[in-house]
C-alpha positions as CSV (number, residue, x, y, z in Angstrom):
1,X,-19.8,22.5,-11.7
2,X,-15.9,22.9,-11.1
3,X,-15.4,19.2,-11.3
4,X,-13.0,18.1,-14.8
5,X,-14.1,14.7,-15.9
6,X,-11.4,12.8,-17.3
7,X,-11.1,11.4,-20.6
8,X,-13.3,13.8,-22.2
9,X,-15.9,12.1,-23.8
10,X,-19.7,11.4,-24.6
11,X,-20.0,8.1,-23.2
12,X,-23.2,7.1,-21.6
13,X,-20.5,6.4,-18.2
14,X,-19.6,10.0,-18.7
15,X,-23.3,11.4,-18.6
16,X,-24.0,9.5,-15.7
17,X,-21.1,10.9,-13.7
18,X,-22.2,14.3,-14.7
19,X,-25.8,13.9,-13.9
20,X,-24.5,12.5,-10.6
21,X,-22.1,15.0,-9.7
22,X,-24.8,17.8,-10.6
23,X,-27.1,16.4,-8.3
24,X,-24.1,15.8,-5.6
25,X,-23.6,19.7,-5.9
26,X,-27.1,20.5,-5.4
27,X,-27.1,18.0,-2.2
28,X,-23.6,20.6,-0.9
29,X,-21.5,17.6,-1.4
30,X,-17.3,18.5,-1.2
31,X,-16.9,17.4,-5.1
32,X,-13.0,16.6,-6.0
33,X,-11.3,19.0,-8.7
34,X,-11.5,15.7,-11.4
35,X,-13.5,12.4,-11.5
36,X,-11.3,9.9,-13.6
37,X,-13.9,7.2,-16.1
38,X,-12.4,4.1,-17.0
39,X,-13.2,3.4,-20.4
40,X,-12.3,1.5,-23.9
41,X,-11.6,4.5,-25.7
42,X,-8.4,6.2,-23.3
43,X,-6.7,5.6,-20.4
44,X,-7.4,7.2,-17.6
45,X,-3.7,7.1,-16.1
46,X,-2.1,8.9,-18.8
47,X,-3.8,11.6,-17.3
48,X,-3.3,10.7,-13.6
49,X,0.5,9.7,-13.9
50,X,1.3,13.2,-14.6
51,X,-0.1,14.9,-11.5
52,X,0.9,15.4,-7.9
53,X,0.6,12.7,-5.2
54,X,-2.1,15.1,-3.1
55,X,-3.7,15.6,-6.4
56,X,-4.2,12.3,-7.2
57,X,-5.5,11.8,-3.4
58,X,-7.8,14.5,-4.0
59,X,-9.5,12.7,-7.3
60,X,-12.3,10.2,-7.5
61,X,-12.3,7.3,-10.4
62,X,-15.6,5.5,-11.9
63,X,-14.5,2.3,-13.2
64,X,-15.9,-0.9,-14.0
65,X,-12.7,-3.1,-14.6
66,X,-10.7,-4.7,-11.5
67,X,-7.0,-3.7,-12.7
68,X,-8.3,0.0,-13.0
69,X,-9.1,-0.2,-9.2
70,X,-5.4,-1.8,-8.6
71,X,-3.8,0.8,-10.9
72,X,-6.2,3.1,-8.6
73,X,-4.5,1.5,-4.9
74,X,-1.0,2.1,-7.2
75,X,-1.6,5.8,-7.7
76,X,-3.0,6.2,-4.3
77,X,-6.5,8.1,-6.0
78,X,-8.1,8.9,-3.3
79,X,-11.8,7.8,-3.7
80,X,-13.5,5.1,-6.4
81,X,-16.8,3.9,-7.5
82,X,-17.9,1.2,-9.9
83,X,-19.9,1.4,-13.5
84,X,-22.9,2.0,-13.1
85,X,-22.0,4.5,-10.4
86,X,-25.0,5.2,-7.6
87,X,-25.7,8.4,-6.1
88,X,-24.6,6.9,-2.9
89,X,-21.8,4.8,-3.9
90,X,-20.6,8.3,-6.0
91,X,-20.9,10.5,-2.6
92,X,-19.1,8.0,-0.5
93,X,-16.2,7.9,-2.8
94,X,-15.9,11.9,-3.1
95,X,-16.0,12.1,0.4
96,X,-13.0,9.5,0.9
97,X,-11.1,11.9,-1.7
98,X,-11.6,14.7,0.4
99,X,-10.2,12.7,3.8
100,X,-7.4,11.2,2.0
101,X,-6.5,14.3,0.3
102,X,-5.3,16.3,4.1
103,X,-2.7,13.0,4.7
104,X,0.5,14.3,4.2
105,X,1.3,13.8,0.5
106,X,5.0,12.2,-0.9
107,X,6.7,12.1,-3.6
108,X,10.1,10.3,-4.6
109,X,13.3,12.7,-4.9
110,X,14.4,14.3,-8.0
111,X,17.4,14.0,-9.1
112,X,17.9,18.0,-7.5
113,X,16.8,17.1,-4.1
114,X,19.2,14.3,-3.6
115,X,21.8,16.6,-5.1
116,X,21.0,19.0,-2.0
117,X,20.9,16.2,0.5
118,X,24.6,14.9,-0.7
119,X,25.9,18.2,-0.3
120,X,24.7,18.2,3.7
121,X,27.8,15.9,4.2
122,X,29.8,12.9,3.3
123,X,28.3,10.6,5.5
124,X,25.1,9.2,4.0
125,X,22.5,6.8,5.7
126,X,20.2,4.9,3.9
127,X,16.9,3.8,6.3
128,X,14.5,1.6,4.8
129,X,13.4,-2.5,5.0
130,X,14.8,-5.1,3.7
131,X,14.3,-7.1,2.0
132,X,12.6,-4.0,0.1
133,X,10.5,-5.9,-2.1
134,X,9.1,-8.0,0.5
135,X,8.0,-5.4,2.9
136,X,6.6,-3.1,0.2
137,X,4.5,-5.7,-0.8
138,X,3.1,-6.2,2.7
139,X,2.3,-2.8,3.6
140,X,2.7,-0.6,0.4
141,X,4.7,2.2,-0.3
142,X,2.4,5.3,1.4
143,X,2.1,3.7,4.2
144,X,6.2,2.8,4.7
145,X,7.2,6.9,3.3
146,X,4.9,8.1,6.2
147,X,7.3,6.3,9.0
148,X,10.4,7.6,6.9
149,X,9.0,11.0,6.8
150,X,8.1,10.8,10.8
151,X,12.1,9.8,10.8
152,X,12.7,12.6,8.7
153,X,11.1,15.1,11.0
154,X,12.4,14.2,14.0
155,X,16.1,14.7,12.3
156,X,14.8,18.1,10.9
157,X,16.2,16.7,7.4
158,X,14.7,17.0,3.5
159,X,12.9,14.1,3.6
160,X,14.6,12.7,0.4
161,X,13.4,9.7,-0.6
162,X,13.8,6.9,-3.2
163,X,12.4,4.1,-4.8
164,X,12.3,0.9,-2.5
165,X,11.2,2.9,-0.4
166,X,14.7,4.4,1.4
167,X,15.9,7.8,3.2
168,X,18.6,9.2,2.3
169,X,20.1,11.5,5.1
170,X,23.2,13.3,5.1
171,X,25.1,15.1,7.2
172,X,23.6,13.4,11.1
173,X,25.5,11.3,13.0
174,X,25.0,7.8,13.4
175,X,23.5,7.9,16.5
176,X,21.3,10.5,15.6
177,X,20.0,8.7,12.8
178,X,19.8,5.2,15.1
179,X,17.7,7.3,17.5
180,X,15.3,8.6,15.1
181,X,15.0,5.2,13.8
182,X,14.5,3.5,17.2
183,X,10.8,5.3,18.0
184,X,8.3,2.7,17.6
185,X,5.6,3.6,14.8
186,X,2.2,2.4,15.5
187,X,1.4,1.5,12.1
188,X,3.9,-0.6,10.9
189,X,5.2,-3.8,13.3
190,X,8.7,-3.6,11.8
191,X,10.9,-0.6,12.4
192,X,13.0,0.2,9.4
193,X,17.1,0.3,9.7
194,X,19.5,2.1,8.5
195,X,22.9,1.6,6.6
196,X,25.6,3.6,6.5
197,X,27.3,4.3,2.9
198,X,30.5,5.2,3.2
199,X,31.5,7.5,0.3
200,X,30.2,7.5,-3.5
201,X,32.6,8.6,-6.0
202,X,32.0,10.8,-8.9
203,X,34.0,10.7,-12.3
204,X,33.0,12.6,-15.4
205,X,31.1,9.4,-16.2
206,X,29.1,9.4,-13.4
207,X,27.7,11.5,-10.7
208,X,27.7,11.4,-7.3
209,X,23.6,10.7,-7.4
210,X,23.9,7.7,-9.8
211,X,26.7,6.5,-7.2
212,X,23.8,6.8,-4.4
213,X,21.3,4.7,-7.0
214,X,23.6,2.4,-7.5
215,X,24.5,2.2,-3.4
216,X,20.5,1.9,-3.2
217,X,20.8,-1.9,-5.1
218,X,23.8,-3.2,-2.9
219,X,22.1,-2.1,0.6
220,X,18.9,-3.7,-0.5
221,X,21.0,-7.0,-1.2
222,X,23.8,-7.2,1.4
223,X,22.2,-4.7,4.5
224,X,20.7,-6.7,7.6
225,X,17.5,-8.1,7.1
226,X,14.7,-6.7,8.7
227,X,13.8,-7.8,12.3
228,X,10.2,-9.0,13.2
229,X,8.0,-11.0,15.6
230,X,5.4,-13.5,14.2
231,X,2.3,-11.5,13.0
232,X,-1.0,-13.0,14.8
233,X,-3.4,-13.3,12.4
234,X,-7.7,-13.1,14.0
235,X,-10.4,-13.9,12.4
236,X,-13.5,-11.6,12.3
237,X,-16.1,-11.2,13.5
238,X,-15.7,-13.2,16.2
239,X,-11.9,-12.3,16.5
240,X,-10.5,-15.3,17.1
241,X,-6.6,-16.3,17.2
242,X,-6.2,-18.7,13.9
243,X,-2.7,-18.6,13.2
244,X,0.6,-16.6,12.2
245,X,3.3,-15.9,9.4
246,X,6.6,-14.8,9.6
247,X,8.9,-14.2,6.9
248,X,10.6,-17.6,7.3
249,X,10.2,-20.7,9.2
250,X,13.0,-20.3,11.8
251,X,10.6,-17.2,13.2
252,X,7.7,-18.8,13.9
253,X,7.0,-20.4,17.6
254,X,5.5,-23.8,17.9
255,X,2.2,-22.6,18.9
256,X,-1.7,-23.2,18.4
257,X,-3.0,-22.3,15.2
258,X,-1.7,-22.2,11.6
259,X,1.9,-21.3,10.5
260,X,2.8,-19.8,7.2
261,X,5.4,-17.9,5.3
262,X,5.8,-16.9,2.0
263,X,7.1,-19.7,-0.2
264,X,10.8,-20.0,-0.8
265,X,11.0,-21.0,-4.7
266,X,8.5,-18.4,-5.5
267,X,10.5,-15.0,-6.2
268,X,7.6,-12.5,-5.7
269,X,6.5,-13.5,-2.7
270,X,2.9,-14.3,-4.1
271,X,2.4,-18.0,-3.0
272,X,2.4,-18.7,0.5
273,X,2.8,-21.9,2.4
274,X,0.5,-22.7,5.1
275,X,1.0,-25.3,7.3
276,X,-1.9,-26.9,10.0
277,X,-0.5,-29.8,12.3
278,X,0.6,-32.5,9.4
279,X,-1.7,-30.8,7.0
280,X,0.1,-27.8,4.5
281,X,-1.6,-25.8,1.6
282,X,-0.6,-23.2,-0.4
283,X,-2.3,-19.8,-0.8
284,X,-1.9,-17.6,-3.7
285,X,-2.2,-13.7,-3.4
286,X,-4.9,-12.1,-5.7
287,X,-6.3,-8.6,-5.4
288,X,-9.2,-9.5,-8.3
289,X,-12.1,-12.1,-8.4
290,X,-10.4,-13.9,-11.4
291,X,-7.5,-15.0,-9.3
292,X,-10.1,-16.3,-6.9
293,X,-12.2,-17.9,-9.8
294,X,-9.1,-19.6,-10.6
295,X,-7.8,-20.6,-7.7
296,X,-8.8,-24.3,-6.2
297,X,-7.4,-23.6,-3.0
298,X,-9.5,-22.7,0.4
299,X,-7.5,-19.8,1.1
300,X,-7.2,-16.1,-0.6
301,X,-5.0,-14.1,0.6
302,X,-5.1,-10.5,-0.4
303,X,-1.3,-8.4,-1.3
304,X,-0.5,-6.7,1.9
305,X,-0.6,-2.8,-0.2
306,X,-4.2,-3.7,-1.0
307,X,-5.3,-4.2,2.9
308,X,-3.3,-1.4,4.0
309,X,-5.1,0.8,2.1
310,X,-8.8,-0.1,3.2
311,X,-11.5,2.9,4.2
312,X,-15.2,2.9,2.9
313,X,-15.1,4.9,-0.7
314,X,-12.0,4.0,-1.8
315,X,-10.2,1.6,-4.3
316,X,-8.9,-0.7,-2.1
317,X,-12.0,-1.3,-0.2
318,X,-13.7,-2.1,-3.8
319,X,-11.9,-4.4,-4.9
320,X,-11.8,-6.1,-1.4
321,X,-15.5,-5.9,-0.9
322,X,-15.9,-7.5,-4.7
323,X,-13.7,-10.4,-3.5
324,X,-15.8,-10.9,0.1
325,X,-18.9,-11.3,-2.2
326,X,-17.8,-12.8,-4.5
327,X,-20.1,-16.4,-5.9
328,X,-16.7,-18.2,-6.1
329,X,-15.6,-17.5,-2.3
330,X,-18.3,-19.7,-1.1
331,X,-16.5,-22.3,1.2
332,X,-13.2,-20.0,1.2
333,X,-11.4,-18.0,3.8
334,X,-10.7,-14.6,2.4
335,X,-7.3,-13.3,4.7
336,X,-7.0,-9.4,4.3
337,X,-3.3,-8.3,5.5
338,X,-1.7,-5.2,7.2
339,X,-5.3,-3.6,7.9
340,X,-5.2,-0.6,10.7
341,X,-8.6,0.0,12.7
342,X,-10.1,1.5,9.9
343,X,-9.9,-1.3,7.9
344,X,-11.0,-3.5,10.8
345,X,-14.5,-1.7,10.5
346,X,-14.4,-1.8,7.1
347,X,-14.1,-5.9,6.8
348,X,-16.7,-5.9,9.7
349,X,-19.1,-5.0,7.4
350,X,-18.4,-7.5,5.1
351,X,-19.5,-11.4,4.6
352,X,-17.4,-13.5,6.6
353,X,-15.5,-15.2,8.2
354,X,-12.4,-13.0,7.1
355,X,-8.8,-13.4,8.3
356,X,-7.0,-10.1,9.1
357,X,-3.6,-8.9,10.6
358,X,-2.3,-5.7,10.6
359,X,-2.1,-2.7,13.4
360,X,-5.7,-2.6,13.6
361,X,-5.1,-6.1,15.1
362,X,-4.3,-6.7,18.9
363,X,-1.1,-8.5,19.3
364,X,-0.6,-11.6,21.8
C-alpha cells in the first residue's frame, strides 16, 4: 500500500484506517497518496499546511471532532470520513479525493509572482468583491479564485492572486479588463469588479509589492460595493419559494416570503435578521452541532464556504449531514447557503425540510 498515513502512530484509529485502506486496495479502489487521522496526540494540519493546494485535494482525513472537518473545508482536503471510519464511508471519501483532485488547483501569489506581474506595466487593476469579507464568507475562497482565474484566462495574464480574494493584472487596458470582467459566471450570482490603482511608489523602505498590499486594504474599503439582486431562497424537497436575503434592506423587494440580511451591529456577518410580516428573528451561523445545541432559535443557517463546498465524501457534506441529523434540530429549519446542483442532490438526501440558495437554485 502506497498510501502515507498521517501522524504516524499506533493508535487503534490508525489500525483501522490501515486495515481499511488494505482492504480498499484489494477491492481496486483509487487510494489518495495520504489519509490524514485526527487525533489527541498531533495535529494533523501541521502536516497539511505545508503542502500544495492539489495535494491537499488529493488527501482524505479520518476525524472524529467537528473543527477538524472545518479546518478540513479551510484546506480544501479533498475527501473525509468520521471515527470509527466504515468500509463504505472510507471508499466514498477516497473517491471524492480523486474528483476533487482534477479541479483546477490555486494558490495565493508569492511575493515573486506579483513582482513579475508589476513589471507587465504601470497600470494595475485589482478585480475582486467587496466588501471582501462578506462575499468570502458566502461562497468561500475556491470557489471565488475559479471566476478570477476564468478572468485570468480570458486576458491571457499570470493569474496572480491575493488574499481577499483579488487579481492583480497589469499591463491590459481598462476595457479589456471591464470586458473580461463583464462574462457572466454560472457559479457565482455576483460578478466581481475591478479597480484601478494608479501608481504604487517604492522607496528603500518599501517595495513596490508592499505598496500593492497595502493598495489591497484601501480598495477593499473605499472601491464600489458589489452589485447583486435578492437571492431566492427554496425549500427542499418540495422546492418551494420561502423567502430572500440581500446584503441590506434597501435591496430587498416587498414580496411574499421572508426577508433577511445579515445584521448591521454584528461585524462578522454571523447573525442574520429575518423578518416575516410583523414577526423578526435572528439566525446565527454555525457550521457544528454545538452552535445548534446552543442556539434557541428556529433557524440555522449554515456559513456560505461550508454549502459551497457540498459533494457526497467530503468535509463539508459531513459536517452538514451531522447538523440535518442532528437530535437538537428537531422543530428547526436547517438553511444551507450558496449550494450548486451538486449540493442540491446532496441535501436531497438528507432529513428535511432544508432551506437552500445558491446556483444549484432556479432563480425567479
Amino acid at each position: 500500500m502506497t498510501t502515507e498515513i498521517l501522524p504516524r502512530g499506533s493508535t487503534a484509529a490508525h489500525r483501522a484506517v490501515g486495515r481499511l485502506l488494505t482492504s480498499l486496495e484489494e477491492a481496486g479502489a483509487d487510494l489518495p497518496p495520504r489519509v490524514f487521522v485526527g487525533c489527541a496526540e498531533d495535529q494533523w494540519q501541521r502536516h497539511a499546511v505545508s503542502l500544495p493546494t492539489l495535494e491537499r485535494r488529493r488527501s482524505v482525513l479520518v476525524a472524529s471532532a467537528e473543527d477538524d472537518l472545518v479546518d478540513a473545508v479551510r484546506l480544501e482536503i479533498g475527501g473525509a470520513a468520521g471515527i470509527p471510519a466504515s468500509l463504505h464511508a472510507l471508499g466514498v471519501a477516497c473517491e471524492a479525493a480523486a474528483r476533487t483532485s482534477v479541479e483546477e488547483a490555486a494558490c495565493i501569489a508569492t511575493r515573486a509572482v506579483l513582482e513579475i506581474v508589476l513589471d507587465r506595466g504601470a497600470g494595475v487593476w485589482l478585480v475582486g468583491w467587496r466588501p471582501a469579507a462578506f462575499w468570502y464568507r458566502q461562497i468561500g475562497s475556491p470557489r471565488l479564485i475559479g471566476v478570477l482565474q476564468r478572468i485570468a484566462d480570458r486576458l491571457h495574464c499570470i493569474p496572480a492572486i491575493v488574499p481577499g480574494p483579488f487579481l492583480v493584472i497589469a499591463g491590459c487596458s481598462g476595457s479589456q479588463v471591464e470586458a473580461a470582467c463583464s462574462v457572466v459566471d454560472p457559479l457565482v450570482s455576483v460578478m466581481p469588479a475591478p479597480v484601478e490603482i494608479a501608481s504604487l511608489s517604492a522607496s528603500p523602505d518599501r517595495t513596490r509589492v508592499e505598496s500593492l498590499i497595502e493598495a489591497v486594504g484601501r480598495a477593499d474599503e473605499e472601491g464600489p460595493a458589489a452589485e447583486m439582486n435578492p437571492v431566492p431562497v427554496l425549500e427542499l424537497p418540495n422546492g418551494r419559494l420561502v423567502g430572500r436575503w440581500a446584503r441590506s434592506e434597501g435591496e430587498l423587494p416587498r414580496r411574499d416570503g421572508w426577508s433577511a440580511v445579515p445584521d448591521p451591529e454584528v461585524e462578522d456577518g454571523s447573525v442574520w435578521r429575518l423578518e416575516d410580516g410583523d414577526e423578526r428573528r435572528s439566525i446565527v451561523e454555525s457550521a457544528t452541532t454545538t452552535g445548534l445545541e446552543r442556539s434557541r432559535e428556529k433557524i440555522l443557517r449554515v456559513p456560505g464556504w461550508i454549502g459551497a463546498a457540498l459533494q457526497p465524501g467530503r468535509p463539508a457534506a459531513l459536517l452538514v449531514e451531522r447538523l440535518a441529523g442532528c437530535d437538537a434540530r428537531r422543530g428547526r429549519s436547517l438553511w444551507v447557503p450558496s449550494v450548486d446542483a451538486d449540493g442540491v442532490r446532496f441535501l436531497l438526501g438528507l432529513p428535511g425540510p432544508t432551506w437552500v440558495d445558491g446556483p444549484g437554485v432556479p432563480a425567479d
